[in-house]
VOTORBA-205988 format. One line per field, with one value per residue (C-alpha): x, y, z; residue number from 1; chain. Coordinates in steps of 0.02 Angstrom, whole numbers, plus 50000, padded with zeros to 5 digits. Layout:
# residues N
u = [X/...]
v = [Y/...]
w = [Z/...]
n = [NUM/...]
chain = [A/...]
//
This chain:
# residues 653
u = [50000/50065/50027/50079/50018/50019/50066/49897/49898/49778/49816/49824/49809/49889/49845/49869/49676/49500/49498/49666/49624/49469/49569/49698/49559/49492/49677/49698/49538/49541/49731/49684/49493/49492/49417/49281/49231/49225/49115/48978/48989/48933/48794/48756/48720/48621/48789/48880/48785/48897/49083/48992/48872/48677/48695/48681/48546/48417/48505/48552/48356/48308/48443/48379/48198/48244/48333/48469/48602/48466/48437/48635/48635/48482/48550/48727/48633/48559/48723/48803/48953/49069/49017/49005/49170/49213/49141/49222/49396/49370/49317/49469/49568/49472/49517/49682/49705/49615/49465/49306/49213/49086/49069/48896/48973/48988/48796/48747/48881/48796/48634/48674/48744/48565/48419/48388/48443/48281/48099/47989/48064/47964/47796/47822/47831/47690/47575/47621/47560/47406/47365/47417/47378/47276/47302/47303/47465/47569/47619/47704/47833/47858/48042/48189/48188/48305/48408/48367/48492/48628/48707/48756/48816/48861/48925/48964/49100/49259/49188/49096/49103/49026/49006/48881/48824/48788/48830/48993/49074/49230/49317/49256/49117/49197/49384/49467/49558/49614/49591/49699/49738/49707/49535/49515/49601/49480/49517/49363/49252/49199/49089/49241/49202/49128/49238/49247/49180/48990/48935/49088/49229/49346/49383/49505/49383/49231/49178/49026/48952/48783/48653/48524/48372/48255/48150/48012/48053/48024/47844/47774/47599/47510/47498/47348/47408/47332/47379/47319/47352/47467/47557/47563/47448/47434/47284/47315/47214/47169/47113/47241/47398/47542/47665/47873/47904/48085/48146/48352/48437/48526/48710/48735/48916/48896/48712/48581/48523/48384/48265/48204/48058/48032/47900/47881/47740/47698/47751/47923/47988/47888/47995/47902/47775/47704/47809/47961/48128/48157/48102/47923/47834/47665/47571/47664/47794/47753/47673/47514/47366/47266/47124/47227/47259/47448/47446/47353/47149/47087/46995/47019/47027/47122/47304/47284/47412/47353/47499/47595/47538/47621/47729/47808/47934/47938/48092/48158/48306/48204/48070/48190/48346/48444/48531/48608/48781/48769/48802/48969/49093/49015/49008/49208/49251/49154/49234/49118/48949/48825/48927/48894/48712/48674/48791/48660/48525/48538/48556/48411/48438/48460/48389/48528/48538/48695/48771/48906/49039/49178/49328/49245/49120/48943/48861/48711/48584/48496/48401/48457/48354/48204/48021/47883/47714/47591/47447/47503/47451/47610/47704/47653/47606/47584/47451/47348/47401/47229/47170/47230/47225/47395/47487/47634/47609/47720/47861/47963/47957/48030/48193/48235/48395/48441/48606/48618/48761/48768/48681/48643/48576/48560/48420/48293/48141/48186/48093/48239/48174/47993/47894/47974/47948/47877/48028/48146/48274/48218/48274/48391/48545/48520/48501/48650/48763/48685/48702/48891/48936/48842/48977/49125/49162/49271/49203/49330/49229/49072/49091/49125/48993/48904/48802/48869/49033/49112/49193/49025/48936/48786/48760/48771/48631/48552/48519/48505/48356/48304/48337/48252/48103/48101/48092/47960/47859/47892/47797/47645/47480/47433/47592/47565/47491/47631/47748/47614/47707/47717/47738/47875/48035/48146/48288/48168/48172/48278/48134/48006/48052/47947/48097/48228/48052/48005/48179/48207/48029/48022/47961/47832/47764/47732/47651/47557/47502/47473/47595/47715/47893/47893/47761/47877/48016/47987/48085/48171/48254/48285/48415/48490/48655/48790/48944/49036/48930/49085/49096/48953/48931/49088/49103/49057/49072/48995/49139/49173/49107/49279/49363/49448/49521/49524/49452/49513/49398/49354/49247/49128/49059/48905/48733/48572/48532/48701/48806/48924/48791/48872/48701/48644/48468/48385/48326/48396/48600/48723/48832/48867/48845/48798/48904/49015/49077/49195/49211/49303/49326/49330/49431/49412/49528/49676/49638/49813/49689/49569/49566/49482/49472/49364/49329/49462/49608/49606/49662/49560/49681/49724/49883/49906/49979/49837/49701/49650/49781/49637/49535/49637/49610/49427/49394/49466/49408/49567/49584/49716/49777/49706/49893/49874/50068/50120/50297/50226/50186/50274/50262/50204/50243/50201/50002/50060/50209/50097/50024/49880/49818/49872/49683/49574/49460/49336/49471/49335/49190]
v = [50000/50162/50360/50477/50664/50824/50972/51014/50875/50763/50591/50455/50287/50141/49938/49759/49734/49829/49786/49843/50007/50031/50015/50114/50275/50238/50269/50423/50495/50479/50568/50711/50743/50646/50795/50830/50629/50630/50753/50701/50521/50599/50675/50530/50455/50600/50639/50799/50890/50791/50858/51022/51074/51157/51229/51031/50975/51012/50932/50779/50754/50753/50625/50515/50548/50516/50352/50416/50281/50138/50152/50171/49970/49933/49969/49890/49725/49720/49740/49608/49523/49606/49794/49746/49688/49835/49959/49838/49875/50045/50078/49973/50084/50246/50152/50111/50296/50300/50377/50249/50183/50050/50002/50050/50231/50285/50250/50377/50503/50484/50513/50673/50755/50710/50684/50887/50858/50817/50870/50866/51031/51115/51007/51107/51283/51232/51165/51336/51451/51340/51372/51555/51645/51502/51368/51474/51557/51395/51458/51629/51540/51400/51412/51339/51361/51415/51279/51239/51169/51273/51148/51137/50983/50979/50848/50815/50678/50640/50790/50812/50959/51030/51109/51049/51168/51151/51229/51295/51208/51224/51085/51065/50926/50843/50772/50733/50562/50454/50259/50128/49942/49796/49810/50009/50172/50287/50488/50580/50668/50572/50618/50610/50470/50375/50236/50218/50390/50401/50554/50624/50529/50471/50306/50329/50255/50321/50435/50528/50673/50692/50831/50860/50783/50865/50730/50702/50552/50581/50609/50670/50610/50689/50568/50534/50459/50383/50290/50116/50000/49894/50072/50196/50153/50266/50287/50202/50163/50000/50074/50091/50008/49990/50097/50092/50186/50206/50328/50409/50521/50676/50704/50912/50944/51098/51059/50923/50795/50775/50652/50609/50514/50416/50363/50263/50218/50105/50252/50302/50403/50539/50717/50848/50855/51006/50976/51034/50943/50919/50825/50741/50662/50776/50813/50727/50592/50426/50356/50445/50373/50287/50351/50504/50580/50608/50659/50765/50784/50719/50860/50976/50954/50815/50841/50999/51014/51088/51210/51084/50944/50775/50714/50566/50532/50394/50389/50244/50206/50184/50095/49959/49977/50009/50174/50100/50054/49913/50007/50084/49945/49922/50087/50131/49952/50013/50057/50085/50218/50067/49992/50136/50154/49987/49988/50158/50047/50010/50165/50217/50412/50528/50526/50626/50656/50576/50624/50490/50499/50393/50324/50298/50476/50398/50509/50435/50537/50442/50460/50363/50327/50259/50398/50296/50287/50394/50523/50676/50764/50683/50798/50945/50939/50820/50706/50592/50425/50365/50394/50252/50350/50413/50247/50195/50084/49938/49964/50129/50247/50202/50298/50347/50328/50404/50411/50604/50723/50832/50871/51015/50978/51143/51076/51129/51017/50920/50755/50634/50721/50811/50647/50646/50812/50993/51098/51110/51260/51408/51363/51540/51428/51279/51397/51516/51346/51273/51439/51446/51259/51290/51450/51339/51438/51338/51224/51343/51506/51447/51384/51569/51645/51781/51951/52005/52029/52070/52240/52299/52460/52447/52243/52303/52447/52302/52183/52302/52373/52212/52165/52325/52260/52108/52183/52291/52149/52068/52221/52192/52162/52020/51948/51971/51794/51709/51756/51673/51531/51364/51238/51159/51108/51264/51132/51173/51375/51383/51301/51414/51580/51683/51827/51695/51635/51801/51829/51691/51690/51876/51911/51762/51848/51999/51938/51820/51990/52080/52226/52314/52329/52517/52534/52506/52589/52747/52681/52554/52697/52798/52668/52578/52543/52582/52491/52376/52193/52105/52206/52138/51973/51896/51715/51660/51469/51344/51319/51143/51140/51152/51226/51411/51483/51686/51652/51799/51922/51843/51916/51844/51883/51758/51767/51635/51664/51646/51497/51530/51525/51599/51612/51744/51774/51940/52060/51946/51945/51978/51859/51673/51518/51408/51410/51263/51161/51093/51110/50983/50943/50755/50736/50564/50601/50631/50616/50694/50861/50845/50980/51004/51133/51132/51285/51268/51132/50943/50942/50970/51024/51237/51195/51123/51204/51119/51199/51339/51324/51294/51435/51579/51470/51420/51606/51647/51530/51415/51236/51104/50980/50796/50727/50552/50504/50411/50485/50641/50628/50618/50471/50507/50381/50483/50405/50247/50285/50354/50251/50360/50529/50697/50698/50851/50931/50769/50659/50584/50543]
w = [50000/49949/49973/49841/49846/49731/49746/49816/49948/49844/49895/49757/49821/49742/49828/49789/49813/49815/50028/50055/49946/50065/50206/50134/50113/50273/50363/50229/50262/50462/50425/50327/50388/50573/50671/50525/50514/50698/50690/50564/50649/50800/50720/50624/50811/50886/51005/50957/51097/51221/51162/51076/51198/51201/51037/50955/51040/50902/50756/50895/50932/50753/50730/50873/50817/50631/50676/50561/50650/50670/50487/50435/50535/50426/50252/50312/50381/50183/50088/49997/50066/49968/49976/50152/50154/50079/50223/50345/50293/50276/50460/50489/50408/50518/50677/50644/50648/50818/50792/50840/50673/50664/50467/50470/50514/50344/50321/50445/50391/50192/50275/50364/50220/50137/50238/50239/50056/49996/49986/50144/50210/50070/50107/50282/50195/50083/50226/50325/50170/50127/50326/50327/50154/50068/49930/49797/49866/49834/49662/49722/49775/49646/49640/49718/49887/50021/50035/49860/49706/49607/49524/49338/49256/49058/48935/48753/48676/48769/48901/49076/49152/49312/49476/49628/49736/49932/50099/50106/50247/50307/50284/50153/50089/49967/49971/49836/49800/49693/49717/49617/49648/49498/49473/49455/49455/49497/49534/49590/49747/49897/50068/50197/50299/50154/50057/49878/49742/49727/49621/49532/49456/49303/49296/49132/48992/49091/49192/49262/49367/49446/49475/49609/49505/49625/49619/49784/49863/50056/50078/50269/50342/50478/50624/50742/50907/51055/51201/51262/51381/51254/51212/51082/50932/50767/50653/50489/50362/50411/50593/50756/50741/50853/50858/50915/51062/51122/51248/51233/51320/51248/51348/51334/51373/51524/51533/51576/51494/51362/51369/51203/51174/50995/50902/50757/50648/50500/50387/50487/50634/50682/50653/50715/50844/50955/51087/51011/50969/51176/51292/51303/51150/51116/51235/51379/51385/51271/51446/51452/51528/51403/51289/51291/51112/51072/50909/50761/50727/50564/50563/50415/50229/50141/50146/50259/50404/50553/50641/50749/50663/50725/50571/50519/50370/50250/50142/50025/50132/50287/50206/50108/50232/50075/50011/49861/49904/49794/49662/49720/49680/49515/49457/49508/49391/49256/49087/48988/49001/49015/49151/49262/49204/49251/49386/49454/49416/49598/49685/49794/49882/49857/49659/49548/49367/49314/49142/49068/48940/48897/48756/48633/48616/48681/48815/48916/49023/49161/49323/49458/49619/49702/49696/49765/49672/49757/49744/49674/49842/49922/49818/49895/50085/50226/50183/50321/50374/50393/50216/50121/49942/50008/50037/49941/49821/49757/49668/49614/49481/49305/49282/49091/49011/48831/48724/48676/48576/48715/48864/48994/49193/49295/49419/49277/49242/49074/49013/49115/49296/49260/49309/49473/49562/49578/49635/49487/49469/49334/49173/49158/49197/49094/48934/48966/48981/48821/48731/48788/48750/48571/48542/48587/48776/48853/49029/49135/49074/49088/49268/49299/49169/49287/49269/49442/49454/49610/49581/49465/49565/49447/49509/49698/49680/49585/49728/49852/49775/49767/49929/49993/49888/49976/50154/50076/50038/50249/50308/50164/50266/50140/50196/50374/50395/50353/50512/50606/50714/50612/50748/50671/50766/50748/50662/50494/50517/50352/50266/50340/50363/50267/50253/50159/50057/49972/49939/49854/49781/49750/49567/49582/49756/49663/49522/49650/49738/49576/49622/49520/49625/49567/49704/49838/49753/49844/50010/49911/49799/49948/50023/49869/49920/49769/49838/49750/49734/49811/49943/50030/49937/50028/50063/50217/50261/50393/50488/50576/50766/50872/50734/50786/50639/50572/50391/50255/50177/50016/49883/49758/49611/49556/49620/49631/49452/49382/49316/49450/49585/49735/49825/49944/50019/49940/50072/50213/50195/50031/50115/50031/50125/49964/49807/49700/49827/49689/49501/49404/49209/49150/48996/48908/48780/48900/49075/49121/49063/49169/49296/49461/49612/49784/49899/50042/50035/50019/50223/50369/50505/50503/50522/50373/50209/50109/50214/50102/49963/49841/49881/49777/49637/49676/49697/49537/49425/49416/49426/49476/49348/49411/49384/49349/49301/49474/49438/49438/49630/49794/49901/50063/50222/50365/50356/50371/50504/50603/50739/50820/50774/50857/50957/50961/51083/51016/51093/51226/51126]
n = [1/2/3/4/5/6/7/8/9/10/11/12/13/14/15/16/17/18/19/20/21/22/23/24/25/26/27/28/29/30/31/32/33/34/35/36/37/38/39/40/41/42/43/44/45/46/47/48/49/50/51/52/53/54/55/56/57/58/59/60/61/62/63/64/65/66/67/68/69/70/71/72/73/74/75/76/77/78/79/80/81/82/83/84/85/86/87/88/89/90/91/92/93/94/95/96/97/98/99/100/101/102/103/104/105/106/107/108/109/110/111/112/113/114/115/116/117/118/119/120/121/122/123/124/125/126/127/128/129/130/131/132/133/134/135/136/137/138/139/140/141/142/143/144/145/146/147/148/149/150/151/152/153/154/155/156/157/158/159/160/161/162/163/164/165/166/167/168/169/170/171/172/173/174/175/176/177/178/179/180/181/182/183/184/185/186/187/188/189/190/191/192/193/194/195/196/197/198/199/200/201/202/203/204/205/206/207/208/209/210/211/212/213/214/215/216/217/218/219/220/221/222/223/224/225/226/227/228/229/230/231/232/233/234/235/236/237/238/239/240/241/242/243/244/245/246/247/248/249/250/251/252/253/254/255/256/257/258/259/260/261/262/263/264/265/266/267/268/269/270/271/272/273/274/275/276/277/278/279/280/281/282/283/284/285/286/287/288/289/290/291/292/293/294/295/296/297/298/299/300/301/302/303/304/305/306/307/308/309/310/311/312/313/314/315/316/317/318/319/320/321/322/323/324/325/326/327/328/329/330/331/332/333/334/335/336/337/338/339/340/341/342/343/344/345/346/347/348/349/350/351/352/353/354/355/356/357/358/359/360/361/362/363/364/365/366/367/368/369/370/371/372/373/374/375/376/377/378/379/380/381/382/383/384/385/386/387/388/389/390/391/392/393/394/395/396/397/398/399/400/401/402/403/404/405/406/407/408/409/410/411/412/413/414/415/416/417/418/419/420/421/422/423/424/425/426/427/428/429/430/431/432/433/434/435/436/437/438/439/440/441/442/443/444/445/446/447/448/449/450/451/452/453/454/455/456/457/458/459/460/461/462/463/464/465/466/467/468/469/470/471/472/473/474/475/476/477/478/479/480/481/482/483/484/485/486/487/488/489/490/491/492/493/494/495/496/497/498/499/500/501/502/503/504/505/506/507/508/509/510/511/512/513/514/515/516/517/518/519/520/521/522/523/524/525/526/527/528/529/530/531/532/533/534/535/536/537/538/539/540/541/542/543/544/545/546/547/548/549/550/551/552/553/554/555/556/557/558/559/560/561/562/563/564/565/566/567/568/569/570/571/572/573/574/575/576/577/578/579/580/581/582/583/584/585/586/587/588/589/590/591/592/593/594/595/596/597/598/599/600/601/602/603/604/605/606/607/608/609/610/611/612/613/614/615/616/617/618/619/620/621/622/623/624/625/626/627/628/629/630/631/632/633/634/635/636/637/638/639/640/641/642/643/644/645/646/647/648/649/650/651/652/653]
chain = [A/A/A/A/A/A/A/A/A/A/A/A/A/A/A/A/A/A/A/A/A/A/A/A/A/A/A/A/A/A/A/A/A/A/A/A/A/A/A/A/A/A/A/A/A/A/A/A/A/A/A/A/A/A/A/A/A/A/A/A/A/A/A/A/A/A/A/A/A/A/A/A/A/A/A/A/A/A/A/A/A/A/A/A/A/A/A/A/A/A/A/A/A/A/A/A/A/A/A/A/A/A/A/A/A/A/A/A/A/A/A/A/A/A/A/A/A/A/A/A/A/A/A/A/A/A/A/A/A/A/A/A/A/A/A/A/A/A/A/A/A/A/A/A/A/A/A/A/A/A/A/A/A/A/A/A/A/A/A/A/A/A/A/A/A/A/A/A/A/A/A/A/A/A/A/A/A/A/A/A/A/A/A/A/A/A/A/A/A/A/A/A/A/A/A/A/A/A/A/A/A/A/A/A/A/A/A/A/A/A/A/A/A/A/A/A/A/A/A/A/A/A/A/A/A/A/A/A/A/A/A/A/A/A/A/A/A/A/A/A/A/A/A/A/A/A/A/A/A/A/A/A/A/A/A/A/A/A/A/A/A/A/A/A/A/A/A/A/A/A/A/A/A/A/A/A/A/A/A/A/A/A/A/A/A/A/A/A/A/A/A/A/A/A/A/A/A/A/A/A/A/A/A/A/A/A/A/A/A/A/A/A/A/A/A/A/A/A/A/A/A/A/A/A/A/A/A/A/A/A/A/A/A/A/A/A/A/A/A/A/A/A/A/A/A/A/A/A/A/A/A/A/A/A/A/A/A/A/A/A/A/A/A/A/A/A/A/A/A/A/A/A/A/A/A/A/A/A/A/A/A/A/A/A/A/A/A/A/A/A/A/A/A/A/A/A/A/A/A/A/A/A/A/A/A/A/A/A/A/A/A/A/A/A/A/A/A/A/A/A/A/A/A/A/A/A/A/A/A/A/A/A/A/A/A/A/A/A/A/A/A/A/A/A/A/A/A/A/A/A/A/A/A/A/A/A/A/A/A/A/A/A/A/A/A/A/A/A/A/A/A/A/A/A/A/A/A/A/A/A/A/A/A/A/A/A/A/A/A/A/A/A/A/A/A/A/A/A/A/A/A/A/A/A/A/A/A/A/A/A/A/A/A/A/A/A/A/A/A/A/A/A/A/A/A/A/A/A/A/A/A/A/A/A/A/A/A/A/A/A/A/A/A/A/A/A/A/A/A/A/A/A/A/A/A/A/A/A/A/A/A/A/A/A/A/A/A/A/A/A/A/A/A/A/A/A/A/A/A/A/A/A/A/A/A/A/A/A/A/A/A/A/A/A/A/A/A/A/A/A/A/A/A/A/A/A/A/A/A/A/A/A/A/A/A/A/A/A/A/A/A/A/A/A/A/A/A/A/A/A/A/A/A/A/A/A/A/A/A/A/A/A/A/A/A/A/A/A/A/A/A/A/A]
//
């Protein structure tokens, strides 16, 4: 087993075998990034509240409530023997570096950088505005939503080219590697914490990229609860049924305990109830004396959500105890584009768009995932468990796959994803890219093709008028309704306020509210700021929990609407928190031209000189040459030397 790195600090992998590679990537990965997979394991487990204190205990009780780590067992307990040989060595590899791993750890890690990832947040917002404004008022803000999809994805023969977008966290999502032994040699972007490369990566005669297909595939149902003498029962549609009970206990580091108490029905753990994210299940602990009602009214209209509503979540994953990791060693041995179709054939969550190229010029388009076959009403808001017309019903969704010449995915609805959900991207992105690819722009431009540049006066006074639009709009009476409280756990605030939502949504609120934005130009005018765009729309990342760094001052050009979709929230902040969270260019021709670049550095410890390196480059448009000539590199034997891991302030979890 060997370590080479770039110049960068990339590490390139080379091993006598596909379990000695995993292990291999599990030692690398616990090297470079052990304080950030420490981290998102913990969260994975509903724990960080107990080495980060108070301020976790609302993601750690959705975890525990979500069953994130019960379902990571689940989905392990289903794979076959050799992917699960595969995780196996890999958390070898993690605890050989002495961080604590169990090979189901890389589960929950996947699922926390996805289970916000998809839909239900929005059936929240969309319940809320049905409740507050009306039904009718669903369509004002028909757009991506806060937390909503940027990314762009293109390809034509011998050529992928992309950049996803996400939360910019610091370090960074996405660590790039490069994974060789006999069977493959494949350099591309993994989950740190996760073996093999899922969504982006060249496998020399192949190689691939993925989009957010926005596709609805987690669906929410409004629970009806009682309790009896046997326990907890919920109201299906079949009558009272039994439900799981289980009661945990939060640890807060400087503060007590949290009780949590869980509930699970036949459609999945309930997520939200009116008692909050702490403490007692609603209305009073899961014990309650029987007869008494714990959960929702079927009062109200079909599909309606009454504020505080007791919901539950069904996802694929939780349903089938699979997330598709079947599919991983597969797709990195494939060499040709139908091998890694058929190899996504299995892939359940979250559903992507994956665009294909390889050797010998075919390009494939495909969805890959698992969207349950419903009522339409799913798709919008929490439906009622007890109404059987909103059951799933056997078997998935057909997925389409088509040979094209070339190919654009920006999030927009096209005829590969439009069967499958509601909330696709405008089409403004999708178009510029195809109208740059068709005049022979370079993938390096485009990533960086933008109508707000950073040092442009006229594109500050341009979203500030905007923005001062927007707040307009907060104080509108007709508006008023929706800062009503929603009675959601405040883990989905994101999702509902109403500030970030007609921001985001502003041209389709107007229209919805038949005003012209001249009308509230008056004040808006009065206070358009004409500073430079960059000077307010600087980058501003998540930074890891126990992290202390001093980040530098960097500014952005880019906005929402842009290719290079640095995204801010109009009339709320100019800062960035979302943007490319890499960008990378797949040559098939040569693969010694491919190029890639993330936000920060490929390492995860300040200290390091590979921390931020990338982010001058990221910032600027440049990208680093994926060097693929082993002589080329620099052998590194300090990972393997090394025995145990300098430990952080996580040392006692």
């Amino acid at each position: 087993m060997k370590v080479y790195r770039d110049d960068y600090g990339i590490p390139h992998l080379q091993a006598g075998s596909v379990l000695e590679l995993a292990y291999l990537q599990g030692r690398v990965t616990a090297s470079d990034r052990g304080q950030q997979v420490l981290v998102e394991r913990l969260r994975s487990e509903g724990r960080l509240a107990s080495v980060m204190g108070a301020d976790e205990v609302e993601w750690d009780v959705f975890a525990r409530r979500a069953r994130l780590d019960d379902t990571a067992q689940r989905c392990y307990a289903t794979l076959s023997g050799e992917t699960r040989s595969f995780f196996d060595a890999y958390a070898d590899g993690i605890r050989s570096a002495g961080i604590e791993w169990q090979p189901w750890s890389s589960l929950g890690v996947f699922q926390v950088q996805h289970i916000l990832f998809g839909t239900f947040p929005n059936k929240m917002w969309r319940a809320h505005v049905e409740r507050t404004l009306g039904p009718s008022a669903v369509e004002w803000f028909a757009i991506e939503g806060p937390n909503g999809a940027g990314s762009n994805a293109w390809a034509y023969p011998f050529h992928v080219a992309g950049d996803p977008h996400r939360l910019l966290e610091l370090p960074g999502v996405y660590q790039q590697i490069r994974l060789a032994c006999p069977e493959f040699d494949v350099a591309g972007l993994t989950f740190p914490g996760v073996p093999g490369v899922q969504h982006f990566g060249h496998a020399g005669p192949v190689a691939w990229a993925i989009t957010n297909a926005m596709a609805d595939y987690q669906d929410l149902y409004i629970e009806e609860l009682r309790a009896t003498e046997a326990g907890v029962e919920a109201r299906g549609a079949a009558g009272w049924e039994p439900a799981l009970t289980l009661q945990e206990t939060v640890f807060v580091r400087d503060a007590d305990p949290v009780v949590v108490d869980i509930i699970e029905t036949a459609r999945g753990p309930v997520i939200s109830s009116p008692g909050g994210p702490v403490g007692s299940s609603p209305a009073g602990p899961v014990g309650s004396s029987p007869g008494d009602p714990l959960g929702s009214s079927p009062a109200g209209p079909v599909g309606s959500s009454p504020a505080g509503a007791v919901l539950s979540l069904r996802t694929p994953a939780r349903a089938g105890a699979d997330l598709g990791f079947d599919a991983l060693l597969p797709l990195m041995r494939a060499t040709t584009a139908d091998e890694v179709a058929d190899a996504l054939s299995r892939w359940v969550e979250p559903v992507n768009s994956v665009l294909i190229a390889d050797d010998t010029g075919r390009v494939v388009q495909l969805a890959a995932g698992r969207v349950p076959v419903r009522d339409d009403r799913n798709r919008w808001v929490p439906v009622p468990a007890w109404d059987p017309a909103f059951a799933w019903q056997p078997g998935w969704a057909p997925m389409t796959r088509t040979e094209v010449s070339s190919v654009v995915n920006a999030n927009d609805r096209r005829p590969d994803s439009e069967a499958h959900g509601i909330d696709f991207a405008p089409p403004a992105r999708a178009a510029r890219i195809r109208t740059l690819l068709d005049a022979g722009v370079p993938s390096a431009l485009i990533h960086m093709d933008t109508s707000m540049p950073a040092d442009s006066e006229e594109a500050g006074r341009r979203e500030a008028w905007r923005s001062s639009v927007a707040r307009a709009l907060c104080e509108f009476p007709s508006l008023k309704p929706l800062f009503e409280e929603s009675g959601y756990d405040p883990l989905f605030t994101p999702w509902i306020d109403p500030r970030g939502r007609i921001g985001h949504s502003l041209d389709g609120v107007l229209r919805g509210l038949g005003l012209d934005p001249a009308s509230l130009a008056g004040p808006a005018a009065s206070v358009a700021d004409s500073s430079r765009w960059g000077s307010r729309h600087l980058l501003y990342p998540i930074v890891l929990s126990g992290l202390d760094i001093e980040f530098p001052r960097v500014e952005l050009s880019g906005s929402r609407d842009c290719v290079l979709n640095t995204s801010s929230v109009t009339g709320v902040s100019d800062l960035c928190v979302r943007g490319p969270v890499a960008r990378y260019i797949w040559d098939l021709g040569d693969r010694q031209r491919s190029r890639w670049v993330v936000p920060f550095g490929a390492h995860g410890d300040p200290e390091s000189p590979h921390f931020l390196d990338q982010l001058p480059l990221w910032a600027s448009g440049s990208l680093v040459p994926l060097t693929t000539d082993w002589d080329g590199l620099v052998l590194d034997r300090s990972v393997l030397d090394r025995s145990v891991l300098d430990r952080s302030v996580l040392e006692d979890s």
